[in-house]
MOPAC internal coordinates of N, CA, C and O (Angstrom, degrees):
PM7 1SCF
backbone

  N    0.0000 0     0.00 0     0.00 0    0    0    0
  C    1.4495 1     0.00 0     0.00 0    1    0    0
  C    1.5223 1   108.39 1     0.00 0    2    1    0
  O    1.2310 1   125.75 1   -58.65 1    3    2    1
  N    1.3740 1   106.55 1   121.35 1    3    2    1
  C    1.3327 1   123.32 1   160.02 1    5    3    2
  C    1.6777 1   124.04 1   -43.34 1    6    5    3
  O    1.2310 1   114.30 1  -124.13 1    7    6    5
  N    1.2447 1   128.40 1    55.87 1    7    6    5
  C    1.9446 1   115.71 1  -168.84 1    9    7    6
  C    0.9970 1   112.36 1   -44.44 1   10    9    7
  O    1.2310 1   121.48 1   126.32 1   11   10    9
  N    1.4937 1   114.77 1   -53.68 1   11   10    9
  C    1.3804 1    99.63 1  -162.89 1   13   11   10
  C    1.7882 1   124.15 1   -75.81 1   14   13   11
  O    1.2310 1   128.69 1   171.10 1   15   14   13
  N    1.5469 1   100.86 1    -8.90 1   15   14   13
  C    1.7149 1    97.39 1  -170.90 1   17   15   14
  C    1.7026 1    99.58 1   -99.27 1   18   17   15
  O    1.2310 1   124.41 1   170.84 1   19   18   17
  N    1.8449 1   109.14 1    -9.16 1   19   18   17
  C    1.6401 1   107.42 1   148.50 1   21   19   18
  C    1.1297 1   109.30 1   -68.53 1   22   21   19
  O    1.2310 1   108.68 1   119.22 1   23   22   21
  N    1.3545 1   138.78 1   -60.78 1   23   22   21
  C    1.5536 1   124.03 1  -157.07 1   25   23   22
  C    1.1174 1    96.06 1   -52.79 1   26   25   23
  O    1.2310 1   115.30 1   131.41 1   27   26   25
  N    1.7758 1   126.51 1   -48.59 1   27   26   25
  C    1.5814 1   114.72 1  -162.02 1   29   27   26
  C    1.7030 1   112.61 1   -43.63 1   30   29   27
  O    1.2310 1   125.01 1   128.91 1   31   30   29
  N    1.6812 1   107.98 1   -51.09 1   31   30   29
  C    1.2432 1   108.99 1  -160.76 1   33   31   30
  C    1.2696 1   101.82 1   -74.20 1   34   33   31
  O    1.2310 1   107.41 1   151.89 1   35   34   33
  N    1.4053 1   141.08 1   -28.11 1   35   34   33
  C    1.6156 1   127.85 1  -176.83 1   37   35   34
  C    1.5375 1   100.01 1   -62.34 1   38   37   35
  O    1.2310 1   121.07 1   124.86 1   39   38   37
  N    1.4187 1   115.57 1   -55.14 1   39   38   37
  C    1.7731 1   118.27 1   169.12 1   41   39   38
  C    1.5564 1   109.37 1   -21.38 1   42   41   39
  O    1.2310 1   115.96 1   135.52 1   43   42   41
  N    1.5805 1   125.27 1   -44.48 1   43   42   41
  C    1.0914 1   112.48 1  -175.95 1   45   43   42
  C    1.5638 1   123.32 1   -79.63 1   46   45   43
  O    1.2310 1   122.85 1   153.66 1   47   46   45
  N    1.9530 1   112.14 1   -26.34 1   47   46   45
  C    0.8212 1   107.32 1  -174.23 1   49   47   46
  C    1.8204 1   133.62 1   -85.12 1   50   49   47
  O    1.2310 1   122.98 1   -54.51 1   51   50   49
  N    1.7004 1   111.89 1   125.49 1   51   50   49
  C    1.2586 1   108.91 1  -144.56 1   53   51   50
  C    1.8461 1   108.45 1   -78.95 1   54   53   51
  O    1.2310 1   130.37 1  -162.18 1   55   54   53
  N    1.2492 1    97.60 1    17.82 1   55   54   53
  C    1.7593 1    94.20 1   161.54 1   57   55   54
  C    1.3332 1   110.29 1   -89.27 1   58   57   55
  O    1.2310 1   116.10 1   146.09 1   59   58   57
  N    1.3084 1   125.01 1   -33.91 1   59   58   57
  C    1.1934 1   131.64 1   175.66 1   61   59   58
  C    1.3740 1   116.01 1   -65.70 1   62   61   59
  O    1.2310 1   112.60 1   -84.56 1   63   62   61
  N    1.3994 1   131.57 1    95.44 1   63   62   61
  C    1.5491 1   139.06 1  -161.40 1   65   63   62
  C    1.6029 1    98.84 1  -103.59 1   66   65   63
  O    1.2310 1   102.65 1   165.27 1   67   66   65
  N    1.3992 1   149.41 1   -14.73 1   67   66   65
  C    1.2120 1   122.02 1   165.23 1   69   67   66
  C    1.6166 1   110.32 1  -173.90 1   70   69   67
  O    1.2310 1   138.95 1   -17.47 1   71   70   69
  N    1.4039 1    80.86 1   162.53 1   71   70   69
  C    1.9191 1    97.93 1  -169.73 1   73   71   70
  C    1.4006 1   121.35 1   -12.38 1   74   73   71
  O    1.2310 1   121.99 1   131.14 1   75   74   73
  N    1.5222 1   113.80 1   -48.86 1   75   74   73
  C    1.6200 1   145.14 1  -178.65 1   77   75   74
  C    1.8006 1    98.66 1   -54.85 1   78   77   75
  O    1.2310 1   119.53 1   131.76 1   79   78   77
  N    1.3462 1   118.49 1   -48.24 1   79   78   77
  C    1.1971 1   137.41 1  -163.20 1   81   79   78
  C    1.8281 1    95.85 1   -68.16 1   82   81   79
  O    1.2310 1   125.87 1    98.94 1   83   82   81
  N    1.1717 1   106.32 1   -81.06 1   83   82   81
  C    1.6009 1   118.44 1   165.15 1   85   83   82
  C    1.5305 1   125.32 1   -30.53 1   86   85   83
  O    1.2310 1   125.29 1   132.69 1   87   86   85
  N    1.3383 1   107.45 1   -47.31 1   87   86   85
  C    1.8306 1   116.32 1   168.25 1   89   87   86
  C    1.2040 1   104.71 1   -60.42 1   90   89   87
  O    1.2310 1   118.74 1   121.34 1   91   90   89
  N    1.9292 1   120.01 1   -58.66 1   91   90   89
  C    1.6493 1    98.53 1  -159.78 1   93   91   90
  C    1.8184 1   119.11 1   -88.76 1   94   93   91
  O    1.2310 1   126.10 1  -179.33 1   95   94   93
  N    1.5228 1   105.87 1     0.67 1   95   94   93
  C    1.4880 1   114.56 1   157.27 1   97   95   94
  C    1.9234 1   118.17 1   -56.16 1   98   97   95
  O    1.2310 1   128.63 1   115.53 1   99   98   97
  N    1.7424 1   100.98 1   -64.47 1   99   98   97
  C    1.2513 1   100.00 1   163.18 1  101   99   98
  C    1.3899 1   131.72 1   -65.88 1  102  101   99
  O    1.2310 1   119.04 1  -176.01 1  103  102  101
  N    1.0392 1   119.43 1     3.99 1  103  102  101
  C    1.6950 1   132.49 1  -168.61 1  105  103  102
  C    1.8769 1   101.42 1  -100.71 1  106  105  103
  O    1.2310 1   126.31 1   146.24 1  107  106  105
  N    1.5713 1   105.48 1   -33.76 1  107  106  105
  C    1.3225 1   110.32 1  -178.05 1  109  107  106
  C    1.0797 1    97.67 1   -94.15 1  110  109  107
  O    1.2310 1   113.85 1   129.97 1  111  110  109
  N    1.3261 1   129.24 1   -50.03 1  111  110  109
  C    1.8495 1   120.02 1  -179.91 1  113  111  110
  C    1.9814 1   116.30 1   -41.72 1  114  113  111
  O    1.2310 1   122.68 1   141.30 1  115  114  113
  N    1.5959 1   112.48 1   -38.70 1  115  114  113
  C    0.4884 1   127.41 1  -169.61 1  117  115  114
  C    1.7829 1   119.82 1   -79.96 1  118  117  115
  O    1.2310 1   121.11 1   169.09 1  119  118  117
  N    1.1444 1   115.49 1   -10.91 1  119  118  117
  C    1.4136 1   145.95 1  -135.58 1  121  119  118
  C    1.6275 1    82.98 1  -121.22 1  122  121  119
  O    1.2310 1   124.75 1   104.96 1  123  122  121
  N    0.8618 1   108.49 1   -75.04 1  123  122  121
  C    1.4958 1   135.07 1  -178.75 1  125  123  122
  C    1.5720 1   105.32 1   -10.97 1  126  125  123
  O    1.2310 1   115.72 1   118.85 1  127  126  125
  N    1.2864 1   125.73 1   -61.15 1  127  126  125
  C    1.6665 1   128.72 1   175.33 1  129  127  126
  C    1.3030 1   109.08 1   -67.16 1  130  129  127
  O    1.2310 1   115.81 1   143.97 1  131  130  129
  N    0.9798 1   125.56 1   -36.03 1  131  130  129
  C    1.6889 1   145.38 1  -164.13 1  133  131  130
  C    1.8939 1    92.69 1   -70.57 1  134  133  131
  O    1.2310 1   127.33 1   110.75 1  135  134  133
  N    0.9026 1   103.49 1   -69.25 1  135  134  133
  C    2.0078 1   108.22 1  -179.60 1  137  135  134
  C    1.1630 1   109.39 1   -70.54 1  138  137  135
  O    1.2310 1   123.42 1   118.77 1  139  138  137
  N    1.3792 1   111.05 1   -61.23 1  139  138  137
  C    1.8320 1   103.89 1  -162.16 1  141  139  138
  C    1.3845 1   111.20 1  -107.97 1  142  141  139
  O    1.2310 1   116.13 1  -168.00 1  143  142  141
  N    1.6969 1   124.95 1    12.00 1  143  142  141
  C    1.0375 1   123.28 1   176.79 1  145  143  142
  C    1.7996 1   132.75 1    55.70 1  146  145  143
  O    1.2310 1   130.14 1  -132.61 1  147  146  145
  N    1.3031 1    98.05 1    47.39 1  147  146  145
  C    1.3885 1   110.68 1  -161.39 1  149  147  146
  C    1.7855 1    90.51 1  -125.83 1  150  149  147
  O    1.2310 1   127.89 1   -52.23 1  151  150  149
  N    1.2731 1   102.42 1   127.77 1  151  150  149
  C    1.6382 1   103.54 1   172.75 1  153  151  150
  C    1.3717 1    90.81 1   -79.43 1  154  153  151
  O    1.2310 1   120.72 1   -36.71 1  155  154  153
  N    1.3876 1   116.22 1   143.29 1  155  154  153
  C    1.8361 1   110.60 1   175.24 1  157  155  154
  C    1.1045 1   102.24 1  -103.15 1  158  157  155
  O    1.2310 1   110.79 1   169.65 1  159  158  157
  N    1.3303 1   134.93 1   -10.35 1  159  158  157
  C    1.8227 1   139.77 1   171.44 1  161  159  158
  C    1.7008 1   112.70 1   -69.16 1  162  161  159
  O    1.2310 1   121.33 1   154.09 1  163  162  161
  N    1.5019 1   115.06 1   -25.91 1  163  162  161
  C    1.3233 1   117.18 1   162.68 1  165  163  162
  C    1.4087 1   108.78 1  -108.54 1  166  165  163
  O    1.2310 1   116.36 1   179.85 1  167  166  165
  N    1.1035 1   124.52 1    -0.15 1  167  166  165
  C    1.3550 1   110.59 1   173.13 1  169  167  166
  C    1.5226 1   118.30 1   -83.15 1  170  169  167
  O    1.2310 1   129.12 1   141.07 1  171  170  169
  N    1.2641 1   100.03 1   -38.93 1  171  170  169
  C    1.8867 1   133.79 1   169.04 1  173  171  170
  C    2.1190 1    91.77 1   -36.61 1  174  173  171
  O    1.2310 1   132.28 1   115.69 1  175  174  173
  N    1.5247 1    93.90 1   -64.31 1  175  174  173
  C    1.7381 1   113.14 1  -165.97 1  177  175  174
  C    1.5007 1   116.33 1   -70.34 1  178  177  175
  O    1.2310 1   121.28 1  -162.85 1  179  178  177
  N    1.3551 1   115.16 1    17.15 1  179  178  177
  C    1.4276 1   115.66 1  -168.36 1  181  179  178
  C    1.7938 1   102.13 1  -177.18 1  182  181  179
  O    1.2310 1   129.78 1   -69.34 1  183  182  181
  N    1.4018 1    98.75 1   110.66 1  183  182  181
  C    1.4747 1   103.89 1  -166.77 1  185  183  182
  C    1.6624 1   107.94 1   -74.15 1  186  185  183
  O    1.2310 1   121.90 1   154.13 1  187  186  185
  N    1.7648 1   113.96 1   -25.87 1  187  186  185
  C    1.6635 1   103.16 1   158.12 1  189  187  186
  C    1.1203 1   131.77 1   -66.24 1  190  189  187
  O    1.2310 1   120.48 1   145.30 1  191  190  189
  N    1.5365 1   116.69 1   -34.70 1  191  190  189
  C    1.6495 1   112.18 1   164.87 1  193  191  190
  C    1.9592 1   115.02 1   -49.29 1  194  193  191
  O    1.2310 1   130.69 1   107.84 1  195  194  193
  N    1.3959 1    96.97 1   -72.16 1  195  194  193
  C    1.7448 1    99.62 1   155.30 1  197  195  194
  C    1.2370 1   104.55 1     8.79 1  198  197  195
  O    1.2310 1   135.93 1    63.51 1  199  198  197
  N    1.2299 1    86.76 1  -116.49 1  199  198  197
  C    2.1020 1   126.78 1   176.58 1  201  199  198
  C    1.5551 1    80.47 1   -10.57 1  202  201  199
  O    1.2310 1   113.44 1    92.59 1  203  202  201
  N    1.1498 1   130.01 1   -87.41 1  203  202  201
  C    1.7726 1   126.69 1  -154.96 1  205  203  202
  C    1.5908 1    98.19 1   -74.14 1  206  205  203
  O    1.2310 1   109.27 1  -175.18 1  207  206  205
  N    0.7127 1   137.72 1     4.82 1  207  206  205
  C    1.6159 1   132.27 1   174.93 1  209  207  206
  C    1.8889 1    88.67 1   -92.16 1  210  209  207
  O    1.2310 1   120.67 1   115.98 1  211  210  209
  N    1.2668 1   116.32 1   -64.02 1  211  210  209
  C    1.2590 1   124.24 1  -154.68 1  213  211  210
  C    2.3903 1   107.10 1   -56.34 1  214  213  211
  O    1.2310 1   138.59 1   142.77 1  215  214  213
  N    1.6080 1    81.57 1   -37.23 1  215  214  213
  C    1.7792 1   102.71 1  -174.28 1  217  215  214
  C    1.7267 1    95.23 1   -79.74 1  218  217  215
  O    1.2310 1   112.70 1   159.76 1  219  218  217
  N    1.3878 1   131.39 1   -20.24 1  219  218  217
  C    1.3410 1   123.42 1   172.43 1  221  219  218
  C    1.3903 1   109.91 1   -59.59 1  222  221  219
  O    1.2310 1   130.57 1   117.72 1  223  222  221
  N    1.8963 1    97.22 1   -62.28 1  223  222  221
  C    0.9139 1   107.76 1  -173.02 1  225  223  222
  C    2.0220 1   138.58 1   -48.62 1  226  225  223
  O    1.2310 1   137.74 1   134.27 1  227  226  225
  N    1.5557 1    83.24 1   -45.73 1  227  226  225
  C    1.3510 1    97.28 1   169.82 1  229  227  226
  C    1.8284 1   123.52 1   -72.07 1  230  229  227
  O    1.2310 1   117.03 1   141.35 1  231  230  229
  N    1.1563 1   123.25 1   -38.65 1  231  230  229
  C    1.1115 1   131.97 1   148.94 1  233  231  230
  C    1.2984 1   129.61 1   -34.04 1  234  233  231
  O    1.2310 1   118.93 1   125.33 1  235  234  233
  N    1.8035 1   119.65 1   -54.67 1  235  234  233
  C    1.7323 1   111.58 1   160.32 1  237  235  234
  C    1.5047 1   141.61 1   -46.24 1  238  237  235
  O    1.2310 1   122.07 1   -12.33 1  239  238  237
  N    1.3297 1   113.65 1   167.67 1  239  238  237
  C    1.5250 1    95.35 1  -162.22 1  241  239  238
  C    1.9940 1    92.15 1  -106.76 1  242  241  239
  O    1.2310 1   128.96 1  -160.54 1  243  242  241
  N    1.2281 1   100.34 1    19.46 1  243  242  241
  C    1.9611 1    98.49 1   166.12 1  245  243  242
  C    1.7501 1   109.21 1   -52.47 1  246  245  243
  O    1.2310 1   130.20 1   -60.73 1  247  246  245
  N    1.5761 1    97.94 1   119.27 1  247  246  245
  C    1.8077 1    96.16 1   160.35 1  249  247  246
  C    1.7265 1   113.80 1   -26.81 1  250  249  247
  O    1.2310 1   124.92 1   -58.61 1  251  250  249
  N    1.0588 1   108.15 1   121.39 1  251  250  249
  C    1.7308 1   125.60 1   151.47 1  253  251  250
  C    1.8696 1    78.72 1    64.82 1  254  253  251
  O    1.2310 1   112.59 1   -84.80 1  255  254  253
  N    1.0253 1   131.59 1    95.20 1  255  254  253
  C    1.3609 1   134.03 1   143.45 1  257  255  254
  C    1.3122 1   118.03 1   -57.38 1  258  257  255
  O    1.2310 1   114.21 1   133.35 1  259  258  257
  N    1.3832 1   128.57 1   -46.65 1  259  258  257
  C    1.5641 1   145.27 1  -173.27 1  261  259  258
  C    1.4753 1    93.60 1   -39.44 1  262  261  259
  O    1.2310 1   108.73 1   124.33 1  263  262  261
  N    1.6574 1   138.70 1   -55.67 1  263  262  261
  C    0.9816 1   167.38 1  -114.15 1  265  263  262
  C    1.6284 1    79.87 1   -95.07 1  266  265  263
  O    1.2310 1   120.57 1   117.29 1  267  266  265
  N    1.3220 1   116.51 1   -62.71 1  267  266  265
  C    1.3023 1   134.18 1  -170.54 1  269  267  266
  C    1.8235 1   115.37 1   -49.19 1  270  269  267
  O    1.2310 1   135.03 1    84.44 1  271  270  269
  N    0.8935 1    88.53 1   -95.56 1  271  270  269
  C    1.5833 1   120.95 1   137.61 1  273  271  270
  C    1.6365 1   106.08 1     8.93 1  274  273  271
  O    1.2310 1   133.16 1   101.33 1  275  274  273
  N    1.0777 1    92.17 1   -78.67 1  275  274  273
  C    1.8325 1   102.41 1   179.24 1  277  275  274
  C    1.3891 1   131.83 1   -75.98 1  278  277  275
  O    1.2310 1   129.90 1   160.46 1  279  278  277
  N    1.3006 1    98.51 1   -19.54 1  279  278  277
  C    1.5558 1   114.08 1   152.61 1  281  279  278
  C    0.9202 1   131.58 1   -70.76 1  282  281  279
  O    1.2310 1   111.76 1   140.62 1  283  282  281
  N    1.9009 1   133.13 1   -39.38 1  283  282  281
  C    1.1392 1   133.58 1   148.89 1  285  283  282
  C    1.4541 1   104.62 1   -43.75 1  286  285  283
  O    1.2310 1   104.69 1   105.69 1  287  286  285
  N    0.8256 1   145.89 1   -74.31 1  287  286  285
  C    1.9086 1   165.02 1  -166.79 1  289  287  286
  C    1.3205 1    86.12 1   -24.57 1  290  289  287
  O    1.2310 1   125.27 1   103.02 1  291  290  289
  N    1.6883 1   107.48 1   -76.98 1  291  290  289
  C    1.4487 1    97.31 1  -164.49 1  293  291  290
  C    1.6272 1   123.12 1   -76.96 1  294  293  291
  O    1.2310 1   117.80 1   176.75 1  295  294  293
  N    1.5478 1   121.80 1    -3.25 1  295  294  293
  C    1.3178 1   123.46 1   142.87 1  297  295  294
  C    1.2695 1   132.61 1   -51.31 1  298  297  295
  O    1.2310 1   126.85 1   130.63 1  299  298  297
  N    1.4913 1   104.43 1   -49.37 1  299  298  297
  C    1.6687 1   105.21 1   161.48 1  301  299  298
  C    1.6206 1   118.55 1   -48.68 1  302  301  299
  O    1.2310 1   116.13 1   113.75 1  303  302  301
  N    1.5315 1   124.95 1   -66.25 1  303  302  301
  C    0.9864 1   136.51 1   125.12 1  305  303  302
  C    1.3476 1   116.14 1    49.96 1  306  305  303
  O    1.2310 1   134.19 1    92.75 1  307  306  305
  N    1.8033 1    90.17 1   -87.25 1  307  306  305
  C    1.7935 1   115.86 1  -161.31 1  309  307  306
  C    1.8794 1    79.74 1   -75.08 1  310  309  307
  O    1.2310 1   120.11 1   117.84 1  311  310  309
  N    1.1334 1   117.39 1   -62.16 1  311  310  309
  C    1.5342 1   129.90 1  -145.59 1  313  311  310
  C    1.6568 1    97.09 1   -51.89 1  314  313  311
  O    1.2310 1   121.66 1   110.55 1  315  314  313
  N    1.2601 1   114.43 1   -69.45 1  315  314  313
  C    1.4859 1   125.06 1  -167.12 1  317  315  314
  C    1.3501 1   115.54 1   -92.70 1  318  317  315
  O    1.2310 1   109.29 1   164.37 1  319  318  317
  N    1.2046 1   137.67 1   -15.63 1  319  318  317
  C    1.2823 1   129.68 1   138.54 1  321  319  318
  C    1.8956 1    93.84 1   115.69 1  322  321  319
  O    1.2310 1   127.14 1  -174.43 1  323  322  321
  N    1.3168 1   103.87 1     5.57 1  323  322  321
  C    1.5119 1    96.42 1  -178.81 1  325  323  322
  C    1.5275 1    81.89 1  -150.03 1  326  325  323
  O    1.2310 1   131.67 1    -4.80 1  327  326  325
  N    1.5915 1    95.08 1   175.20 1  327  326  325
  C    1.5928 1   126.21 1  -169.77 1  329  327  326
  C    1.7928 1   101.37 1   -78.48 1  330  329  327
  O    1.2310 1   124.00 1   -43.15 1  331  330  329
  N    1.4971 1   109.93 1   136.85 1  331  330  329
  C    1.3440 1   107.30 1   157.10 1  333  331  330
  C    1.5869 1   117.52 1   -85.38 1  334  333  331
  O    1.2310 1   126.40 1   -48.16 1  335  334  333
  N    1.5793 1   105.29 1   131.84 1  335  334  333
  C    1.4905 1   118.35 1  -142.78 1  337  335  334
  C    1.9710 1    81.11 1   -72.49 1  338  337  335
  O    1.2310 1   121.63 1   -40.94 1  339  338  337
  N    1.7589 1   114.49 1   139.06 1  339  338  337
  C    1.2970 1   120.98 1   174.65 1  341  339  338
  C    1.6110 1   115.41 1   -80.39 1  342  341  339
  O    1.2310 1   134.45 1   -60.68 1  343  342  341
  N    1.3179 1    89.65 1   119.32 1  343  342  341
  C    1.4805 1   102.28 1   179.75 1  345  343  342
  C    2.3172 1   112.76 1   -60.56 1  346  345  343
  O    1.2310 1   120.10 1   180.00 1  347  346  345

C-alpha cells in the first residue's frame, strides 16, 4: 500500500474533516493484517478474499469492528473505484 498517495486521497474526501480522521483510517487499514491477518492489497484485488476479510472482521470480538470493516470499504473504495457491494 501506497500511504502516502492514500493519505492524499482521504485529504480530498470531504467527510473526512481532520488530521485525527486520516491517521485512524490509515492506522486501521494498516492494523488490519496485524489482527485479523488479512493482506488488504489482495483482499482490495479479489472480491472473495474481501467477502472473508470483511466476515473475519465482523465476527471478532475487537472493540467496534464496524470501525474495521469500513476502513477496508473505503480502501477498496480508493483502490477499485467503486463500492464493495454490502453484504
Amino acid at each position: 500500500m501506497d500511504i502516502e498517495l492514500y493519505r492524499k486521497n482521504l485529504e480530498k474526501d470531504e467527510k473526512i474533516s481532520s488530521e485525527d480522521g486520516i491517521k485512524s483510517r490509515i492506522s486501521r487499514i494498516q492494523n488490519i493484517e496485524a489482527i485479523f491477518g488479512v493482506d488488504v492489497d489482495k483482499a482490495v484485488k479479489d472480491d472473495g478474499i474481501m467477502l472473508n476479510a470483511l466476515t473475519i472482521i465482523k465476527n471478532s470480538k475487537v472493540p467496534r469492528p464496524d470501525n474495521y470493516s469500513n476502513a477496508l470499504r473505503k480502501y477498496y473504495l480508493y483502490e477499485n473505484g467503486k463500492e464493495f457491494p454490502r453484504t
